[in-house]
Every structure is written in structure tokens, then in C-alpha cells.
C-alpha positions in Angstrom: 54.3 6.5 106.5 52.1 9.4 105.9 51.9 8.3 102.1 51.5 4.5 102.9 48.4 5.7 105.1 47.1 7.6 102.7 46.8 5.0 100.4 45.4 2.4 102.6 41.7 3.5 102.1 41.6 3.3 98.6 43.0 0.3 98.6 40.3 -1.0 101.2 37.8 0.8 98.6 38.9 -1.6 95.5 39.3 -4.7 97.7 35.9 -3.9 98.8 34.1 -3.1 95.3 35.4 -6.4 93.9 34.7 -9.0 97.1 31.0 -7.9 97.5 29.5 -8.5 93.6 31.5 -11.4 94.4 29.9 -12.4 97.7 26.6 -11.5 96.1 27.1 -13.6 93.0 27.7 -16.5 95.4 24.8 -16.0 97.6 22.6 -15.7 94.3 24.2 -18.4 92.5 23.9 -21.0 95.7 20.2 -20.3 96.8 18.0 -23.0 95.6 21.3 -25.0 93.8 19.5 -28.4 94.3 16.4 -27.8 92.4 15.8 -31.6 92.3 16.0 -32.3 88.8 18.2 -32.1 85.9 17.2 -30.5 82.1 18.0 -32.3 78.9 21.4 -30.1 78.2 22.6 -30.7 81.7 21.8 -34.5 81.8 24.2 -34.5 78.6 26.9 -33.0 80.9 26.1 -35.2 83.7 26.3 -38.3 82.1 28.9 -37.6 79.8 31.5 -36.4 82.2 30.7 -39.7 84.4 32.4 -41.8 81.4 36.3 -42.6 81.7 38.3 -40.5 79.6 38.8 -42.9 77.0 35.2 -43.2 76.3 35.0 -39.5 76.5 37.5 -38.6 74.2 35.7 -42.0 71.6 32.6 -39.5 71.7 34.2 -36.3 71.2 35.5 -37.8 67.6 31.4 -38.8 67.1 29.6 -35.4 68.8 30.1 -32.6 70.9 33.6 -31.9 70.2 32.4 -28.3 71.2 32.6 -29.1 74.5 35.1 -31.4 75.1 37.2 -29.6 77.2 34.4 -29.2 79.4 33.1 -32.6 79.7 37.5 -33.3 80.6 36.8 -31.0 83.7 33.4 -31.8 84.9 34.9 -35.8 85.0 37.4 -34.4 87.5 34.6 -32.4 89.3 32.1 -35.4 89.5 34.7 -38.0 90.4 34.3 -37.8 93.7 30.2 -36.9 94.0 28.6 -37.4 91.5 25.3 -34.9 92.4 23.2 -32.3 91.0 25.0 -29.8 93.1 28.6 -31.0 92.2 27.3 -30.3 89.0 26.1 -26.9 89.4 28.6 -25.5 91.6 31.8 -24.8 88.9 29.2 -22.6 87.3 28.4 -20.7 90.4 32.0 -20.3 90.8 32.2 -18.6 87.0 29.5 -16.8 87.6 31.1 -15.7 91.0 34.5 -14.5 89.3 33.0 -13.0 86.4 31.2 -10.5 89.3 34.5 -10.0 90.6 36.5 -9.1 87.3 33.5 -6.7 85.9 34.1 -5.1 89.3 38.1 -5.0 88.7 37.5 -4.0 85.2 35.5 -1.2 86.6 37.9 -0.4 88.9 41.0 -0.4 86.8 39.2 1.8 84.3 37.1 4.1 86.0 36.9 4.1 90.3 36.0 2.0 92.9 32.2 3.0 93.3 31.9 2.6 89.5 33.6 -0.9 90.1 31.3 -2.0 92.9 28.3 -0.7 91.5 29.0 -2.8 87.8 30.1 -5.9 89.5 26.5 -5.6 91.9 24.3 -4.9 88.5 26.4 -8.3 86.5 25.7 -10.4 90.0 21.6 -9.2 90.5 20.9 -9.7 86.4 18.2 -12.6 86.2 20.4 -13.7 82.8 23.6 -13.8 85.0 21.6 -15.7 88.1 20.4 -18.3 85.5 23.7 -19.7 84.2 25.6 -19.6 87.3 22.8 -22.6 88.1 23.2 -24.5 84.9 25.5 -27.6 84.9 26.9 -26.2 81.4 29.9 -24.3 80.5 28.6 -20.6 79.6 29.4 -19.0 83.0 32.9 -20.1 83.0 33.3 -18.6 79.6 31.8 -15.6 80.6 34.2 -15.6 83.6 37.3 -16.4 81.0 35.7 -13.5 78.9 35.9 -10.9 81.8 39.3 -12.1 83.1 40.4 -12.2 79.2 39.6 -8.5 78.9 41.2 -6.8 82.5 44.1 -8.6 81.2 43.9 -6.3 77.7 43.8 -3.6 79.7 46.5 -4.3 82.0 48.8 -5.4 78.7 47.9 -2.0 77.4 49.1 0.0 80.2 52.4 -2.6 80.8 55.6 -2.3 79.2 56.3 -5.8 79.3 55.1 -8.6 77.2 54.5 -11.2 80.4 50.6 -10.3 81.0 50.5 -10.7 76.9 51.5 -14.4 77.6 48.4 -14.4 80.1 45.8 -13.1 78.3 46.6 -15.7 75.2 46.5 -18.0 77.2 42.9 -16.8 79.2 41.3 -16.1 75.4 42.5 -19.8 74.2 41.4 -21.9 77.4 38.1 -19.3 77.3 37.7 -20.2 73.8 38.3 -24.4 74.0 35.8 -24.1 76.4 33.1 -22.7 73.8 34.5 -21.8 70.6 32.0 -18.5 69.8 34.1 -17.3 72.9 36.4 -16.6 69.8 34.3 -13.2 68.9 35.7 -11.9 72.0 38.8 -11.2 70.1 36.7 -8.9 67.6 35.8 -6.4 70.3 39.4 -6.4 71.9 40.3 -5.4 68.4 37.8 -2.6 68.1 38.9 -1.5 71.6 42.1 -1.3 70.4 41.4 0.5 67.1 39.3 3.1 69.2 41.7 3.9 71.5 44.1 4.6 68.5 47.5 2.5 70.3 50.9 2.6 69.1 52.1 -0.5 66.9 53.8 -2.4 69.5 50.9 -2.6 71.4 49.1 -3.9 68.3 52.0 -6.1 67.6 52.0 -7.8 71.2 48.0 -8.0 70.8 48.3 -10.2 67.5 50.9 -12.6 68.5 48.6 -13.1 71.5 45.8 -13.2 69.5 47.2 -15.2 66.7 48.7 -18.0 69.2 45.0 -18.7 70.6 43.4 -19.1 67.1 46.1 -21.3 66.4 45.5 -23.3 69.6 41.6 -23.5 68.4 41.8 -24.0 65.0 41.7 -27.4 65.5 38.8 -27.5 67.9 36.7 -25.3 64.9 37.9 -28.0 62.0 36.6 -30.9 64.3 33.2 -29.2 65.4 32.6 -28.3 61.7 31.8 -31.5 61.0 29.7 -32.1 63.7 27.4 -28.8 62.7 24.8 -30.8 62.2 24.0 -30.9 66.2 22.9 -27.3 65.7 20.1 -27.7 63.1 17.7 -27.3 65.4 18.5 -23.7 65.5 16.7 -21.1 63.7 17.6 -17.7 61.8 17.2 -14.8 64.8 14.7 -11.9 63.9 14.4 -8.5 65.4 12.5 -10.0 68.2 15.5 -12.2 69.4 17.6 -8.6 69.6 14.7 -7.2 71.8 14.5 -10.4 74.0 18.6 -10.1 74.2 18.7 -6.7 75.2 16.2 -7.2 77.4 17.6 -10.1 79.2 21.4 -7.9 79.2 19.5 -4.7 81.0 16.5 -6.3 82.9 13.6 -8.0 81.5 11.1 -5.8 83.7 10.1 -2.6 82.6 10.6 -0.8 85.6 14.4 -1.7 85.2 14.8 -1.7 81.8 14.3 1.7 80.9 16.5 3.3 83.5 19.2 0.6 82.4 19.0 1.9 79.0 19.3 5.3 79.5 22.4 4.7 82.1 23.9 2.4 79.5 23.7 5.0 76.5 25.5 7.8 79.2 28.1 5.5 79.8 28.6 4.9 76.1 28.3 8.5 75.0 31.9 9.7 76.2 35.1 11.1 74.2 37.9 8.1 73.7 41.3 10.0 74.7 44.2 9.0 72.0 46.5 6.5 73.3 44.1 5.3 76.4 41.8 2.7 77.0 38.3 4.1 78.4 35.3 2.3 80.4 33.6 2.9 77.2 36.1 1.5 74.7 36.1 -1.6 76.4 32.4 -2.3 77.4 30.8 -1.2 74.5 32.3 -3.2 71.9 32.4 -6.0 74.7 28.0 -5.8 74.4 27.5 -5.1 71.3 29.9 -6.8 68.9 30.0 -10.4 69.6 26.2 -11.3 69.6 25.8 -8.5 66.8 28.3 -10.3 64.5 26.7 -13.8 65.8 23.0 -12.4 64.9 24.1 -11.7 61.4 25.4 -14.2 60.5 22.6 -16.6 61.7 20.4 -14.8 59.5 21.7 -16.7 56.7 23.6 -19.8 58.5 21.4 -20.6 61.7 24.3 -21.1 64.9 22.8 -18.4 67.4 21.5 -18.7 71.1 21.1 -16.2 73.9 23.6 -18.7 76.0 26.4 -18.1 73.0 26.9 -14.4 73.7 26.4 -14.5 77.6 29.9 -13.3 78.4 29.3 -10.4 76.3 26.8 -9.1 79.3 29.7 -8.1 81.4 29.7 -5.0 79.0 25.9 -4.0 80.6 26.6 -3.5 83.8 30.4 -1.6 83.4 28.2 0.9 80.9 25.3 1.4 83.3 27.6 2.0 86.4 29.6 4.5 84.2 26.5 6.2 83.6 25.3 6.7 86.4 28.2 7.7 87.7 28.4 10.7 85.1 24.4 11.5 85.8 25.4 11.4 89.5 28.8 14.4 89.2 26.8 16.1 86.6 23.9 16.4 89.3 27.1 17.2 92.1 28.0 19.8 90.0 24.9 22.6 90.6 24.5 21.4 93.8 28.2 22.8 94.7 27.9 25.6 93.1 24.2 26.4 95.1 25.2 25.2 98.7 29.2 26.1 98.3 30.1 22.8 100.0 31.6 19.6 98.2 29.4 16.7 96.8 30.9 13.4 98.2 30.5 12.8 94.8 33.2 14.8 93.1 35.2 14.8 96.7 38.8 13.5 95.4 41.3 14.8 98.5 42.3 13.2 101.5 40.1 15.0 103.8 37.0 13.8 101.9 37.8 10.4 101.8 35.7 9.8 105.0 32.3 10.8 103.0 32.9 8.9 99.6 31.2 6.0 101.2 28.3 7.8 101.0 28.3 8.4 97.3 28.7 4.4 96.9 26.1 3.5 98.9 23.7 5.4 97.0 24.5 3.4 94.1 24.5 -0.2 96.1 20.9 1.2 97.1 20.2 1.4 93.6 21.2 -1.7 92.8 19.1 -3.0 95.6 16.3 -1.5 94.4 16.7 -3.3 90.9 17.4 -6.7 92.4 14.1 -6.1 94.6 12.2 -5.5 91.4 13.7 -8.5 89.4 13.4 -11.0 92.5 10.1 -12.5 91.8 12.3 -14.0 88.1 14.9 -15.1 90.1 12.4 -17.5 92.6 10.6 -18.3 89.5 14.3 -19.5 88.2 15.1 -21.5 90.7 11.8 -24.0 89.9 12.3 -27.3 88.0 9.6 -26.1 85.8 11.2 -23.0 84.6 13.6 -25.3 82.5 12.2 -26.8 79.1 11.9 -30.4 80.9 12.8 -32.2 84.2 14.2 -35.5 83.5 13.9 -36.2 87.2 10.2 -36.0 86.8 9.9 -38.1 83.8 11.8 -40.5 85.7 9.7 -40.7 88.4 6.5 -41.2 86.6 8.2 -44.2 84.7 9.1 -45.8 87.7 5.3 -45.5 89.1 4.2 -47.6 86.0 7.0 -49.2 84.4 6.8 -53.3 85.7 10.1 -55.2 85.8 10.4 -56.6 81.9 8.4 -53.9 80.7 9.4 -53.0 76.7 10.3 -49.2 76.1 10.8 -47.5 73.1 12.1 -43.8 72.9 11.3 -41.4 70.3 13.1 -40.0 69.0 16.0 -41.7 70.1 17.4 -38.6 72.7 14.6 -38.6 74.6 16.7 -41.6 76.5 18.4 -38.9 78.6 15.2 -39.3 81.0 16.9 -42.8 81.3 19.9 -41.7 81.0 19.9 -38.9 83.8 17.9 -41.1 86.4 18.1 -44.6 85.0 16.4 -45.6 88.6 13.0 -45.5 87.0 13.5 -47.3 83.8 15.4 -50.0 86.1 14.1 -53.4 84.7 12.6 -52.3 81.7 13.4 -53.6 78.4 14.7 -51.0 75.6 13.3 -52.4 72.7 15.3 -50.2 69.8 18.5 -50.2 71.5 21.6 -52.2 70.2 24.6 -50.8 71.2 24.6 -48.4 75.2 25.6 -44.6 74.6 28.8 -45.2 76.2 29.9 -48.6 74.3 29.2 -46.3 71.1 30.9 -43.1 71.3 27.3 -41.3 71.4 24.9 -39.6 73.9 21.9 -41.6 73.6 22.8 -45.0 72.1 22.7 -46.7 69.0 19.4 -48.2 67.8 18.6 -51.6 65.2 18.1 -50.9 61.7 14.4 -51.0 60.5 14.1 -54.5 59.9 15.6 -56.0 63.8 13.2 -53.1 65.1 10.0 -54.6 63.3 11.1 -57.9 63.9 11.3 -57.0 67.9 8.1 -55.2 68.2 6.3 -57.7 66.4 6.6 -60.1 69.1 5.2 -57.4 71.6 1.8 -57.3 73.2 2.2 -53.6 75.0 4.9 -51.3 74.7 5.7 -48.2 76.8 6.8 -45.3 74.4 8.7 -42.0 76.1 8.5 -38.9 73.4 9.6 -35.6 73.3 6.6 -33.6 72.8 7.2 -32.5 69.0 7.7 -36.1 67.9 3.7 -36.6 68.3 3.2 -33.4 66.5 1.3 -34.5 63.1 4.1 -32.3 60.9 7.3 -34.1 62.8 9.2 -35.7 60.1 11.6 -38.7 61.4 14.8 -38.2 59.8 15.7 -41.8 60.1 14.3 -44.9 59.1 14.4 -46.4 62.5 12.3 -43.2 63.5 10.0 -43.4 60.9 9.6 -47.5 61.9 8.6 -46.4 65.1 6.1 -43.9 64.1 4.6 -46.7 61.4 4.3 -49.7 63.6 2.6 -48.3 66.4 0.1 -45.9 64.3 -0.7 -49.5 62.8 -0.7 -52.1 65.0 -1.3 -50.7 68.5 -3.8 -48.8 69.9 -3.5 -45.8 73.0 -4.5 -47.4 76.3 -2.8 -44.8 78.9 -0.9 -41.6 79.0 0.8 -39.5 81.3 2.3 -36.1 80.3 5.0 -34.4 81.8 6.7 -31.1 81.0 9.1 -31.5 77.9 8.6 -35.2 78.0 5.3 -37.5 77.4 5.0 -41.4 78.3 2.5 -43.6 76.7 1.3 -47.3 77.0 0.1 -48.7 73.8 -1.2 -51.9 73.7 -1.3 -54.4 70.3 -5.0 -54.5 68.2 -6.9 -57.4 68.0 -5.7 -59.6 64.7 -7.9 -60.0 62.0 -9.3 -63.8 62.9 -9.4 -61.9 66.4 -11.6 -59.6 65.2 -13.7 -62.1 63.8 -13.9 -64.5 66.3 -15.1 -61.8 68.8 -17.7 -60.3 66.7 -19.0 -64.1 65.7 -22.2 -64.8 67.8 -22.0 -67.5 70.3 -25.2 -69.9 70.1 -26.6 -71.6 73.5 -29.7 -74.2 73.6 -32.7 -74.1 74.7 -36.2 -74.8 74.3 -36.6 -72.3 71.1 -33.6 -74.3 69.5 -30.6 -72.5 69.1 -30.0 -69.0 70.4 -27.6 -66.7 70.8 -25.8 -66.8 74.0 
């Protein structure tokens, strides 16, 4: 009984450490869900995931294959509401659990405090916050990431093989849900390799391993061929690693530094032979996965913060770590000056009562930090802080667009406005569109070929076009010939009347320019009578 006591409180401790980064995470990731209007990558989700699965699985074999296991769950999600929060809210959950299993991971590998204190830092980052609001997959990889990598641990320190079959199967769901998830396997292996483990557990760790490439493999064969939805990607510089680190520690300054420092304490600690450490696990977890990504890129462009955002769990766990080794190095004078224990360093029964203390300090920390940073997270929460509101766009065209109105999109994706909110498009006549996104297999449609779409416009008076922004950019080259119809007939035969810009997204009315014998006629002088003969009117 007496031992069953004892351990009750630290099992309240480790209960407690993982349910309140959890609890936070929710709280953060719930406040200001419905911020009335859905982004371009979002409105792909959205309407996608509406589609049977038939018609899902005929686009998968056109675009997006990336995501398709994604797109497979959000149609279960939205099958019954159909919203902006429905949406939103699997991500909150991810976001959610991947506080919790930081915490666990913090936990299992170091102590409660340092637990609670990692999972608090993953739930208050602004980076974190932002994607557990984003009807996308990237916090439920980063949740699969987290839950991928307790489960290494735990296979480490087990003698059977049955968490083995778990974690193979966490890394291959995790990595059918993006496949860059697939890095994750990289720091595992470095983890491994630093902790210097026997060859059984290496053994167990490859067939686990092995089993989830093979699951993949034909996910990356597929998506291969469908590279081409990444062109718009760029090759990352030195100033994408600054923006990345700053976005894993804190983007303010204030935060920042001291995040650093804590992270490089954590990081700078011996790896014992034949065990897994805090550090052997977080740092590779950080570092590796956008590192490899980034260099890579340089030469073949596939990088984006959102890629590597489950390798931020590794922050937080260093940080807490850190501090946790300033904090007992800080004990240590302290005892030796006042001769009384530090509730720090207290490890025995009789202390227990006062290692609350020592946590809270660190949750006021953490506070503090979230104080700081709160300002980013309102600003995140506004429709504007996304690259575009489609919601908005939406609305506008409803205020002007009249019942058998023509349309024309350019380039053809800026249809997700319609798309997303097809209420204020309702009525309107798509001029370039032959077959709907759904009928095809596609996201936004498929358009005439050049010659239907001149013979359409030629018979129009007005047309309403809706353009992303870089498509009226003088150096935009149209990459199709239907896009480069579009550009020619209205720079020749219609003229800017109205135009009403919105953020990401810009609607114009052109009207058609007086014909030739128009032209003419209205500059030919109209003669009147009168008593001087004839005059001009």
C-alpha cells in the first residue's frame, strides 16, 4: 500500500504535464476557428472532400495524389456539415495531440516538469497555433510525427516486437498523409546511430521502417508525376533558414533569443551508450528533416515551411531540457549557500510536496512567452493574415455580378473563389469553361481550346474577368494557349470600365471597343439646317 501511495503523485504529475499542453492547444487552436472565410489551399480541401469518392479517387489519378488520403478523410468529416469549422477542427485536434505527445515524449525521456513545460512551449508557438486553424493536413502529420517518435522510444526500451508493429504503422499512415513525412525516418535513424543500440533493436527498427516505405512507395511513384503542381516553388536561401528558425523558436525577439540559448543547453549533453536521451531524439527530430529538405531544394525546388512543421516538436522538448539543466545548475550553489534542498533537485518522498513549485516556475515562463507572442496569434486569427479570402472575393462578385453575366477566370484556378462560395457567381455565365471540376477529374475545371474561347467572346459585349494578382503583372507568361487567348482578346478588343480589388484576388468589368465603322460613324459630323445652309448639328 505504502509503495502504491507513493507512486500515486507522480503518476498525477505525468497525467498532469500531458493533459494541460493539451488543454492549451485546444483553447488556442478553437479561439477564433470561424474566421469567415476560406484561403485558396483550404477551398481545395473543402471542395474536394465534398465530391463522392469515386470522383475523388478520378482526381487523385489527374492531381493531388499527395493528398489523397486526406481528401478520403475530410469527405467523412464534412459528410455531415459541411462548414468552415467542420473543416478546421481535425486540425485542431492534431495540433491538440501533437501537444500532448511532445509532453509524453518529455516525460518518458526526461521528467514530468520537463514534459509539461515542452508540451506548453509546442502549444503557445505562433507556427503551431497557425496550422491547428488550417483546413489542411500538416497538423495531423505533425501529430503522426510526435506519436511516431514516443513509439521509437518505447520500442527501444521494450523487449517485444508488438509496439514495432505500431510505430510502422503510425510512420506509414503519417506518411500517406504527406509524403515528406517520410524524412522522419532519417532522424529516427540518427537517433538510433547516436545512441549506439544493439543489432536487434536496429533489426526491429528496419523491418518497421522498411514495411512503411513499402506501403508509400506507391503514393511517391504516383505523385512523381504530378511534380509539376509544385513549380511554383522556389530554391530556399539562407533567409528561408532564418525565417524557419525563427518561426520553430519565436518570431519576436524578446523570445527568440532566450529560446536559442535554452535550445543549444538542451542539445549540448553526453549520449549514454545503449540509451536514448532527450537530446538524441529532439535534435535530430529539428534539425534533420527540413535540413535535408532545404538542400535538396537548392537544386530541385520542393520546399515549404508547412513541409517540415512536425519537425518543430523537436523545439520545444530541447528548450524545456534546457532550462531544466540552467534551472539544477542554478539549484546547485544555492544548496550548497543556504544548506536546504532546491525543489528543484528534491527527488525523495518527503519533497514531493514542493516539486510543484519548481514546475510552476517554468509554466510561468511559458506564460510569459505566450504573453509576448499574443499580439501574432490575434493577428492570425484575421481573414487577412492568409494570402486571399475567397469568401471576400465572393462577396464582391455577388454585389456586381447580374443574373447572365459572362465571367472569365485567369488563370484558370482563380475559379476556387467560385468554387469555395459559388453563392456569388450564382447566375453568371463562365465563358471558358467546358467541362465542371468534378465531371473532369480536376480542381478547377476544364476550359475550350483557343479557337471555341474566341469564338465565345466574340459574341460578348462586357465580360467580368476574376484574376489572381500576378496574372495582370506585365512579365506573367500564360503557359497555355487558352491563357494566352484570354490575355490577347481582352488587351485588343475590350476596354477597362470598372475594378474592384480584393486581397489575393482582383475582379474587373471590361467592356467591348467601338468597331471601326463605329468609330467612324461617331466621329462623322451630323449637319442640321438652318438659315446659313447647312451646319453642323
Amino acid at each position: 500500500m505504502k509503495r502504491s501511495g507513493a507512486g500515486r503523485p507522480v503518476v498525477v504529475a505525468e497525467v498532469v504535464a500531458v493533459l494541460l499542453p493539451v488543454l492549451v492547444m485546444l483553447a488556442l487552436g478553437l479561439w477564433g476557428l470561424d474566421r469567415g472565410g476560406m484561403w485558396r489551399d483550404e477551398a481545395a480541401t473543402f471542395q474536394v472532400a465534398r465530391r463522392s469518392v469515386p470522383q475523388i479517387w478520378h482526381l487523385l489519378h489527374h492531381v493531388d495524389a499527395v493528398h489523397g488520403l486526406y481528401y478520403l478523410f475530410m469527405h467523412a468529416v464534412l459528410a455531415s456539415d459541411p462548414g468552415e469549422v467542420a473543416l478546421r477542427l481535425p486540425s485542431v485536434c492534431g495540433a491538440a495531440a501533437a501537444a500532448g505527445l511532445v509532453a509524453a515524449l518529455g516525460v518518458c525521456l526526461c521528467r514530468p516538469r520537463v514534459g509539461l513545460w515542452a508540451g506548453l512551449l509546442y502549444a503557445v508557438t505562433p507556427m503551431a497555433g497557425h496550422f491547428a486553424q488550417e483546413g489542411r493536413s500538416y497538423a495531423l502529420v505533425a501529430a503522426g510525427a510526435a506519436g511516431a517518435t514516443l513509439l521509437l522510444v518505447r520500442g527501444v526500451r521494450s523487449a517485444g516486437t508488438g509496439v514495432w508493429w505500431g510505430y510502422g504503422a503510425t510512420v506509414a499512415v503519417t506518411c500517406l498523409l504527406h509524403e515528406f513525412a517520410v524524412l522522419l525516418l532519417l532522424a529516427h535513424a540518427t537517433t538510433l546511430a547516436s545512441a549506439r543500440l544493439p543489432r536487434r533493436v536496429w533489426r526491429r527498427w528496419g523491418r518497421a521502417a522498411g514495411g512503411a516505405v513499402l506501403v508509400l512507395s506507391p503514393l511517391v511513384l504516383v505523385s512523381h508525376g504530378q511534380s509539376g503542381q509544385v513549380a511554383w516553388l522556389t530554391a530556399p536561401d539562407w533567409e528561408s533558414v532564418d525565417r524557419l528558425l525563427r518561426e520553430f523558436a519565436g518570431p519576436t525577439q524578446p523570445v527568440f533569443v532566450p529560446y536559442l540559448f535554452l535550445v543549444v543547453l538542451g542539445v549540448l549533453r553526453p549520449v549514454p551508450r545503449g540509451e536514448v536521451t532527450l537530446a538524441a531524439v529532439a535534435a535530430p527530430l529539428m534539425v534533420l528533416p527540413p535540413a535535408v529538405l532545404i538542400t535538396v531544394s537548392r537544386f530541385w525546388p520542393l520546399y515549404d515551411e508547412r513541409y517540415v512543421l512536425y519537425a518543430l516538436a523537436g523545439a520545444p522538448l530541447l528548450a524545456a531540457a534546457g532550462t531544466d539543466r540552467l534551472a539544477r545548475a542554478v539549484a546547485r550553489p544555492w544548496e550548497r549557500w543556504t544548506g536546504a534542498r532546491s525543489p528543484w533537485t528534491a527527488r525523495t518522498a518527503r519533497t514531493r510536496t514542493r516539486l510543484p513549485v519548481a514546475a510552476l516556475a517554468g509554466v510561468l515562463a511559458v506564460a510569459l512567452a505566450l504573453t509576448v507572442q499574443f499580439p501574432l496569434l490575434c493577428q492570425d486569427r484575421a481573414p487577412g493574415r492568409r494570402p486571399d479570402n475567397l469568401a471576400a472575393v465572393s462577396a464582391a462578385a455577388g454585389r456586381e455580378l447580374r443574373p447572365g453575366d459572362p465571367v472569365l477566370f485567369l488563370p484558370s484556378l482563380a475559379r476556387r473563389s467560385a468554387l469555395a462560395y459559388p453563392k456569388g457567381f450564382r447566375g453568371a455565365r463562365d465563358v471558358a469553361l467546358r467541362a465542371s471540376a468534378t465531371a473532369s477529374g480536376t480542381l478547377y475545371g476544364e476550359e475550350e481550346g483557343p479557337a471555341e474561347l474566341r469564338r465565345r467572346l466574340a459574341g460578348l459585349d462586357h465580360v467580368w474577368l476574376v484574376a489572381a494578382p500576378f496574372a495582370l503583372r506585365p512579365g506573367w507568361h500564360a503557359h497555355t494557349p487558352t491563357e494566352r487567348v484570354k490575355l490577347a482578346v481582352i488587351g485588343a478588343e475590350f476596354t477597362l470600365r470598372e475594378q474592384y480589388a480584393r486581397r489575393g484576388i482582383t475582379l474587373r468589368l471590361y467592356v467591348r471597343h467601338p468597331s471601326a465603322d463605329d468609330q467612324r460613324a461617331a466621329l462623322r459630323p451630323v449637319w442640321r439646317r438652318s438659315g446659313a445652309g447647312l451646319v453642323p448639328a
